[in-house]
N, C-alpha and C positions, 0 to 999 in steps of 0.2 A: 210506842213512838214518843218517846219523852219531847222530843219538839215539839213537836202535833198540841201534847198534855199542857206545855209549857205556855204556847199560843193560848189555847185555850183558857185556858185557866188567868191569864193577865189581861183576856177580852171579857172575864168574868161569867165563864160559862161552863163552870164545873163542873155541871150534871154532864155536858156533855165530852169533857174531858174525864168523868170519871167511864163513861159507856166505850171509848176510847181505849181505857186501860182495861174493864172488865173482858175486852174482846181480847187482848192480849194474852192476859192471864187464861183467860178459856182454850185458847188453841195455839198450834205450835203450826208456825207456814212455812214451808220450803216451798222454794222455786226456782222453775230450770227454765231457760231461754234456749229454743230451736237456733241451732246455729243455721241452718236454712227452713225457709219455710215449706216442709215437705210433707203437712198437713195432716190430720186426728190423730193417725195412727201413730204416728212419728212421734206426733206429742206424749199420746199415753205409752209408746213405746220405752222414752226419755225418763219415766218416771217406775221404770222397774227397779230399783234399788231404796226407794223408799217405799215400793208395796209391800215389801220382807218377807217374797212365796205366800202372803196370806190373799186372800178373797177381797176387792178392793173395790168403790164406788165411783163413775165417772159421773161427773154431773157437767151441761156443757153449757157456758157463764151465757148462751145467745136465747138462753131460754130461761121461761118461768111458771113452773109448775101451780096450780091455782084448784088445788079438790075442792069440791062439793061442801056446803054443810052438812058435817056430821061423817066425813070420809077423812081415813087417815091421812096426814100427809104423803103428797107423791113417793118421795123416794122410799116412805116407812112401807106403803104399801110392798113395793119391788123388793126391798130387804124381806118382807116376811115373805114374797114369793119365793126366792132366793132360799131364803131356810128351809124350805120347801119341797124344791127339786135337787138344791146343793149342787146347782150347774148354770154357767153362765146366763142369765138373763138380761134382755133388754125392753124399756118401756115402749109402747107403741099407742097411737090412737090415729081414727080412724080421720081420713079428711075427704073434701071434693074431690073427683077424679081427675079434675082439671089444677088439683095443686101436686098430685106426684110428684111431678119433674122436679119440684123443688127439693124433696126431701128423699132418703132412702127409705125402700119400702120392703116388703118382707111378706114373704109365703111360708104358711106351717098349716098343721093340723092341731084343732083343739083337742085340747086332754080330755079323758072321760069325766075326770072328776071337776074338772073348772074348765065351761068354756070361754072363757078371758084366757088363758092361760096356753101358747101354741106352742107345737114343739117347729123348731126353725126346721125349712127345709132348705132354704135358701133366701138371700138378700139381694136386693138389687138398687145399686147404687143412681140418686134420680132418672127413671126410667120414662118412656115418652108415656104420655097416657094410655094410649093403645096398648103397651106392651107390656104394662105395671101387673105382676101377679097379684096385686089387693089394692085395695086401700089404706091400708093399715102402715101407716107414715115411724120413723124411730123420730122419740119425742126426746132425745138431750140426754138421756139418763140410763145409764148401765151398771151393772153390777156384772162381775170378773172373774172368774179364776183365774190364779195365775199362770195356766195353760196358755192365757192368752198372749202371753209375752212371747213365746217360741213362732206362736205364728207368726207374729209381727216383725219376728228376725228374718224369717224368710220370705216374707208378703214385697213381690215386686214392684215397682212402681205403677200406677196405675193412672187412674183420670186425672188427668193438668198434670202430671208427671208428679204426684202425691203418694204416699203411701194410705192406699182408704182403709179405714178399720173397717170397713165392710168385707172387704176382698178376708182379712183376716180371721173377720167371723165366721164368712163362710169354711174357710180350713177347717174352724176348728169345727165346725156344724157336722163337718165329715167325718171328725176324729171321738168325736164325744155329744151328747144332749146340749144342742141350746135351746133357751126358750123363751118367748115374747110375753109380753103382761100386755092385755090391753085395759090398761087400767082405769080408774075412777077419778079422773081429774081433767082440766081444762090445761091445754100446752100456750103461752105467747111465745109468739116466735121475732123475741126482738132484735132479732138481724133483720128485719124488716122495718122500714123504719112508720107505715102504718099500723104494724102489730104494736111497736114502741108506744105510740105513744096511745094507744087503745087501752094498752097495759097503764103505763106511768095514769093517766085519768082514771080509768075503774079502782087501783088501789089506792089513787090520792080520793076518789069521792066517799071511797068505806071510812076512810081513817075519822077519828071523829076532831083531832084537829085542823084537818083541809076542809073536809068533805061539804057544810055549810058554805065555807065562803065560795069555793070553787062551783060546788050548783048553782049560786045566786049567779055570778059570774058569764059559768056556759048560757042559761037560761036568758039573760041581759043577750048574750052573743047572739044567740036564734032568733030573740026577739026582735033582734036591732044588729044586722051586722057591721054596721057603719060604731057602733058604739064602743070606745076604746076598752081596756081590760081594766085600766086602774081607775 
């Protein structure tokens, strides 16, 4: 973004004009624009021509994956599942029965060899809590064959008159092995805007440039709600 660089760097702030340009040179973004908003599927439907028939990652930007000390990262985790079974998978973790409806949730049976690891029987797209066959919520994150694109040619419109990549997964559930990770990490879900900003605070209190000022700050806050921020 030579503008971007340009700005930067005439406000005297190199370092972060050069982190600017090292993102550049790291990766190459293509982007396509839903000419209606006809939702998930339609999105990663949109982006079959840049998958090139290979095995492809969906990561969905409302979320933010958060592993354990000492757990590989989320998505590394799902890729080496993925290496694994070499058939579509999707991340899942488990939540209150009372938050289904929000999210899609998912029925399978665990494998012998890893029970984290289920084969899908079926998905069901936010179900009422009564009805949810688990607990076991899709956390943002998938991994593809590119089998999955034919479903999604013929996946009819479904809830809000969308195309759900859910409907499509289950096609292919029918046609071939899917199968869910419930893996080792914590999901924010900042489509939410109390998950947001739970999230934005816990990784601004780790960082070791916020984290100091920002605790004196909240702690002033509890102590003293009347007490301003600055």
């Amino acid at each position: 973004n030579p503008d971007l660089e340009y700005f930067l760097r005439n406000a005297g702030k190199a370092d972060l004009a050069e982190e600017v340009r090292d993102i550049g040179e790291t990766v190459r973004i293509h982007y396509i624009r839903q000419k209606e908003q006809l939702g998930l599927g339609d999105a990663i439907r949109l982006a079959r021509d840049h998958a090139g028939g290979e095995p492809f990652a969906v990561l969905l930007g409302d979320t933010i994956i958060d592993p354990p000390p000492g757990q590989r990262p989320g998505l590394r985790q799902l890729l080496d599942a993925f290496e694994q079974v070499r058939s579509s998978i999707v991340a899942v973790h488990r939540v209150p029965q009372e938050w289904v409806s929000r999210y899609g949730v998912v029925e399978g049976e665990p494998e012998p060899f890893d029970e984290n690891l289920l084969r899908l029987r079926r998905l069901v797209e936010k179900p009422r809590p009564e009805e949810a066959p688990s607990n076991l919520a899709i956390a943002g994150r998938y991994v593809f064959t590119p089998d999955i694109f034919d479903m999604l040619d013929c996946t009819p419109r479904g809830v809000g008159g969308e195309i759900q990549l859910t409907d499509a997964m289950n096609m292919l559930a029918a046609e071939e092995p899917v199968f869910a990770l419930a893996w080792q990490a914590r999901r924010f879900d900042i489509g939410n805007r109390v998950e947001y900003a739970k999230c934005f605070v816990e990784f601004a209190l780790r960082r070791p440039d916020t984290g100091a000022e920002l605790r004196a700050c909240i702690e002033r806050l509890l102590s003293d709600p009347g007490c301003p921020l600055l």
